[in-house]
C-alpha positions in Angstrom: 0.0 0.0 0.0 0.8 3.6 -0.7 0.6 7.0 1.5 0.6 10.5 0.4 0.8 12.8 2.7 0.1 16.2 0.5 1.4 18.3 3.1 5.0 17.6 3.3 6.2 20.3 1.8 6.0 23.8 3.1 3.6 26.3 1.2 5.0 28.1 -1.4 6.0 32.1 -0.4 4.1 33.0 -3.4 1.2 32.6 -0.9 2.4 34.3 2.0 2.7 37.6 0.3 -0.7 39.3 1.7 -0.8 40.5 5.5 -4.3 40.8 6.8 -5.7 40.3 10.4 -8.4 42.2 12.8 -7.1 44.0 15.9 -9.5 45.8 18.1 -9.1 49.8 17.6 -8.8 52.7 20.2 -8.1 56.4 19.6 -4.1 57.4 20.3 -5.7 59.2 24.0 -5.5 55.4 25.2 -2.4 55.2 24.3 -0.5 54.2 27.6 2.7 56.1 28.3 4.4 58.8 29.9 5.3 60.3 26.2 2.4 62.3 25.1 1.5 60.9 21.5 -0.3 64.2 20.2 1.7 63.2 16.8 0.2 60.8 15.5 -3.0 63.1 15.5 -2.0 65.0 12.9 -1.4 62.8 10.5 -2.5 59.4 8.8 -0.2 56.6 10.3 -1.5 53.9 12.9 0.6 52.1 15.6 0.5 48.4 15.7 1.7 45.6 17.3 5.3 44.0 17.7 3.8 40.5 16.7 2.7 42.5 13.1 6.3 43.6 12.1 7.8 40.3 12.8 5.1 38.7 10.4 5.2 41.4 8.0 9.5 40.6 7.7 8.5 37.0 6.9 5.9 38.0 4.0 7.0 39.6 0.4 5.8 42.6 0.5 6.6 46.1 -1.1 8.1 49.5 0.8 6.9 51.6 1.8 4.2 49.4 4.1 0.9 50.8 3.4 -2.3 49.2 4.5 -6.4 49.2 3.9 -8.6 49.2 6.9 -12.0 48.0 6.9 -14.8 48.4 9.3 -17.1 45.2 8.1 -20.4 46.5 9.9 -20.6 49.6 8.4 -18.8 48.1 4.9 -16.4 51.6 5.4 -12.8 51.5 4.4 -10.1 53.7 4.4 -6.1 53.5 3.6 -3.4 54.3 6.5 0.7 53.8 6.4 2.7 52.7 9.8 4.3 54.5 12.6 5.4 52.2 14.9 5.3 48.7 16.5 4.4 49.6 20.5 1.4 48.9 20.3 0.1 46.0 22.8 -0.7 42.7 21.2 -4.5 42.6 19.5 -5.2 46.4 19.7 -3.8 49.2 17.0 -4.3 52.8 17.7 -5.7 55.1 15.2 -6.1 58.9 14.6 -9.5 60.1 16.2 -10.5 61.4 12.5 -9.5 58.1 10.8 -12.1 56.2 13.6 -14.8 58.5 12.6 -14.7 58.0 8.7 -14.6 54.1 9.7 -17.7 54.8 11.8 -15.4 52.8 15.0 -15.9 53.4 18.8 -13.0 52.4 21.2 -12.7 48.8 21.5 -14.4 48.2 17.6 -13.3 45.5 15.2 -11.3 46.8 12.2 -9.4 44.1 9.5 -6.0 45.2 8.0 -4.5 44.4 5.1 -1.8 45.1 3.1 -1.9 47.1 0.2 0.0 48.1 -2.8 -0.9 52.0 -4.3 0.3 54.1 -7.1 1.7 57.1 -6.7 -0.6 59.9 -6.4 -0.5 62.6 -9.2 -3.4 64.6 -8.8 -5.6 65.8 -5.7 -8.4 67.4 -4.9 -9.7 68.9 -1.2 -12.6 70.7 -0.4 -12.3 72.5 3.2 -15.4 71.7 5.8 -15.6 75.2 7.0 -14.8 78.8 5.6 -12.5 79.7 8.3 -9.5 77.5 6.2 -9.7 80.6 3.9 -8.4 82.8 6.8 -4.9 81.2 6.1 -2.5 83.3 3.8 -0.9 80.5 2.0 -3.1 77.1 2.4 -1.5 75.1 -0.7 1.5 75.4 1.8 0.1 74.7 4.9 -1.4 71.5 3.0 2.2 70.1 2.2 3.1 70.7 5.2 0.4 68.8 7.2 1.0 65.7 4.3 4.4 65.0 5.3 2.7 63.3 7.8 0.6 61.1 6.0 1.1 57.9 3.4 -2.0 57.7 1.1 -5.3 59.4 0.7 -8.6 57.9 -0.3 -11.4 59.4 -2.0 -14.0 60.6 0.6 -12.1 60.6 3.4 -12.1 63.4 5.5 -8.9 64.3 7.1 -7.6 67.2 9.9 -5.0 68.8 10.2 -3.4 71.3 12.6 -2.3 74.6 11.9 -1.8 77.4 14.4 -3.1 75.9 17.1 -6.5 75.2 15.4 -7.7 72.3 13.4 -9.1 71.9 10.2 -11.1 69.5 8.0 -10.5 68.8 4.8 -12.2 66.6 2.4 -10.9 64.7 -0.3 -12.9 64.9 -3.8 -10.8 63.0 -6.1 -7.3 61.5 -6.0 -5.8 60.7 -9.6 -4.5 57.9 -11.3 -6.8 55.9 -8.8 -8.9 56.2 -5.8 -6.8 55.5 -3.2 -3.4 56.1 -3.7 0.5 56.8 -2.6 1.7 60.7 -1.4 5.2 59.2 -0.6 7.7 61.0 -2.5 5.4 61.9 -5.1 4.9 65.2 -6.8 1.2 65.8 -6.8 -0.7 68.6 -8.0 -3.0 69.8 -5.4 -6.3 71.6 -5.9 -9.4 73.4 -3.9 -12.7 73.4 -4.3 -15.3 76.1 -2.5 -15.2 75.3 1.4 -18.2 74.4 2.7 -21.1 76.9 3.3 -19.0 79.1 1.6 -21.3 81.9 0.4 -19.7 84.6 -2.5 -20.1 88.2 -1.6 -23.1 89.6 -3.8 -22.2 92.2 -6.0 -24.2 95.7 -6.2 -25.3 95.6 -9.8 -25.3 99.1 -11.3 -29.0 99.7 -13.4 -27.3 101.2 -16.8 -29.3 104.9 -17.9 -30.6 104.4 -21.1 -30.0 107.5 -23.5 -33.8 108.5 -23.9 -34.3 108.6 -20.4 -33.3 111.9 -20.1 -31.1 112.0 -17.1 -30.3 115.1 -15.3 -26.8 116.5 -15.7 -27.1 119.3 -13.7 -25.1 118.9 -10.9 -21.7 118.9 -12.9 -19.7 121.3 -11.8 -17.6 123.1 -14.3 -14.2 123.2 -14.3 -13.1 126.4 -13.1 -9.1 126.3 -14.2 -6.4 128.2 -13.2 -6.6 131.6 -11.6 -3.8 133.8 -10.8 -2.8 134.9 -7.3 -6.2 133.8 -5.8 -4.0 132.5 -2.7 -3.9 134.4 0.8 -0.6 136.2 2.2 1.0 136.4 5.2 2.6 139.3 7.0 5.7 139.6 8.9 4.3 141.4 11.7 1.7 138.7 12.1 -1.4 141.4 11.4 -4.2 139.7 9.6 -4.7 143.6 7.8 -4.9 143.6 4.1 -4.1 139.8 3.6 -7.2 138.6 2.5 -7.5 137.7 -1.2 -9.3 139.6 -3.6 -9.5 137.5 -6.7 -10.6 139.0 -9.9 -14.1 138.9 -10.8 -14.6 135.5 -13.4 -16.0 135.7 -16.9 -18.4 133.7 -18.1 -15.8 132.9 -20.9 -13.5 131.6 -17.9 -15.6 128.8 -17.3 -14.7 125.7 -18.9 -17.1 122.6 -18.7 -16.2 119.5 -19.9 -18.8 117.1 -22.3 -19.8 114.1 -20.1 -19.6 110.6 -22.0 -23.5 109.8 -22.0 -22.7 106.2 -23.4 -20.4 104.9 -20.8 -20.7 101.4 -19.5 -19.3 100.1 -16.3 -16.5 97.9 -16.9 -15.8 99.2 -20.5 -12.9 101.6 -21.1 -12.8 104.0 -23.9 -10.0 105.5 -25.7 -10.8 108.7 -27.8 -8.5 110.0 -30.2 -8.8 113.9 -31.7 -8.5 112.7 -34.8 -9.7 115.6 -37.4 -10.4 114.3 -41.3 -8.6 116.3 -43.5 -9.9 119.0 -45.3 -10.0 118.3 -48.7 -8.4 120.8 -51.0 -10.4 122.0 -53.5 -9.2 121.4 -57.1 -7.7 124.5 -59.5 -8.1 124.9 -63.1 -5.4 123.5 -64.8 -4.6 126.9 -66.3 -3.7 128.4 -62.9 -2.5 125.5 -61.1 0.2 125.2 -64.0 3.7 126.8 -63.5 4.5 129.4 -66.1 7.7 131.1 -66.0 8.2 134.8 -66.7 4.7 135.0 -65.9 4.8 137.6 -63.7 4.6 141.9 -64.7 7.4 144.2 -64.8 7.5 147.6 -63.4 9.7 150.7 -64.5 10.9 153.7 -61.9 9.8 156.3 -65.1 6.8 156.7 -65.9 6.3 156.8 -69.9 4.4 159.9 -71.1 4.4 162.2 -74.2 7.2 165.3 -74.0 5.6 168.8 -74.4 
């Protein structure tokens, strides 16, 4: 008789390349230790357990180490790199903002797995509240707070922390893919209107039509230049005889300029004082003709008959 026994050999590593497990979640407060964690707060990095790094060494698996959570009861998933490995055996510790886009309370089931994303090229953010427009320079504030994260995923909503205050900020789209790689990437980042955002209204201006008849009488006309209309000031300080006595105005003085009855708000006019030429009228061709030794002679002696 014959035996097989079809598990002799070990299983191939071809197999082994896919790290996924559950640990029970808690928010980074629960983190025991004197060292205050406030770190991994702002950014998108979880802290697992020793037991996870030595099985992650014995796997084939690509750098950096990025993984996909999943909360199963609410079928929500999100996408997370690695801090550290202090974590105590069966729990991870995530950012508070990461456990409420996985719908998770302290204590909750969550399954990891490994994952392997492309490299992001393209993002879009929309801020939750207007007050992110406060900030002088936001597209640098933004790749600031990313340096501490490893991947974004489409819907997410992340925070950061900037001057002491924190902001939310969604993610609309992520290109080439939905979730993907900010790990030495360069990635064009764009905003869309924050949330409840609300444009100023503009004042719009009712234009006069021509036949309307509109009243220009309150132009004032332009009075120009007029000599030695100034007050003087004597040495002795006496206010005698310094009070100005301009000369009387003519009504030829006055100068009042033409207003433009067709202007438009927003429209910008340039007028040139261009004058057609006259046009010259034509002479006969007898007189407009050069002759020379045209013109009459006269003599100092007047010609007369002699007595």
């Amino acid at each position: 008789m014959f035996s097989f026994n079809m598990f002799d050999h070990p299983i191939p590593r071809v197999f082994q390349s896919r790290f996924s497990t559950q640990y029970r979640c808690f928010s980074v407060s629960m983190l025991a230790g004197p060292n205050d964690r406030s770190d991994v707060e702002k950014g998108g990095k979880i802290i697992m357990p020793p037991s996870a790094l030595d099985q992650l060494s014995r796997l084939n698996i690509t750098y950096p180490m990025l993984f996909k959570l999943t909360n199963k009861n609410s079928d929500r998933m999100t996408h997370c790199g690695v801090l550290e490995f202090v974590a105590d055996e069966g729990i991870c510790y995530l950012p508070h903002w990461m456990m409420q886009n996985l719908l998770l309370e302290e204590g909750g089931l969550v399954q990891v797995e490994s994952v392997n994303l492309q490299v992001a090229t393209y993002s879009k953010f929309q801020p939750q509240s207007p007050d992110f427009l406060d900030i002088t320079n936001p597209k640098a504030v933004l790749e600031n707070a990313l340096r501490n994260f490893a991947c974004l995923t489409t819907g997410d909503v992340i925070a950061i922390n900037y001057n002491e205050k924190i902001y939310e900020l969604r993610v609309m789209e992520t290109k080439p893919d939905k979730a993907v790689s900010i790990i030495e990437c360069d990635m064009n980042v764009d905003f869309d209107a924050p949330l409840g955002y609300k444009e100023p209204e503009r004042q719009v201006q009712h234009e006069e039509s021509a036949d309307g008849g509109a009243d220009h009488s309150g132009y004032a006309g332009e009075l120009g230049f007029r000599a030695f209309s100034g007050s003087g000031n004597r040495l002795d300080g006496k206010k005698k005889g310094v009070e100005p006595s301009p000369s009387p105005i003519k009504p030829g003085d006055i100068k009042r300029g033409i207003p433009n009855y067709e202007f438009k708000l927003g429209k910008i006019t340039f007028i040139r004082n261009s004058r057609p030429l006259v046009k010259k009228v034509e002479e006969d061709d007898a007189g407009g003709r050069f002759v020379a030794f045209s013109g009459e002679g006269q003599s100092l002696r007047k010609k007369g008959r002699k007595p």
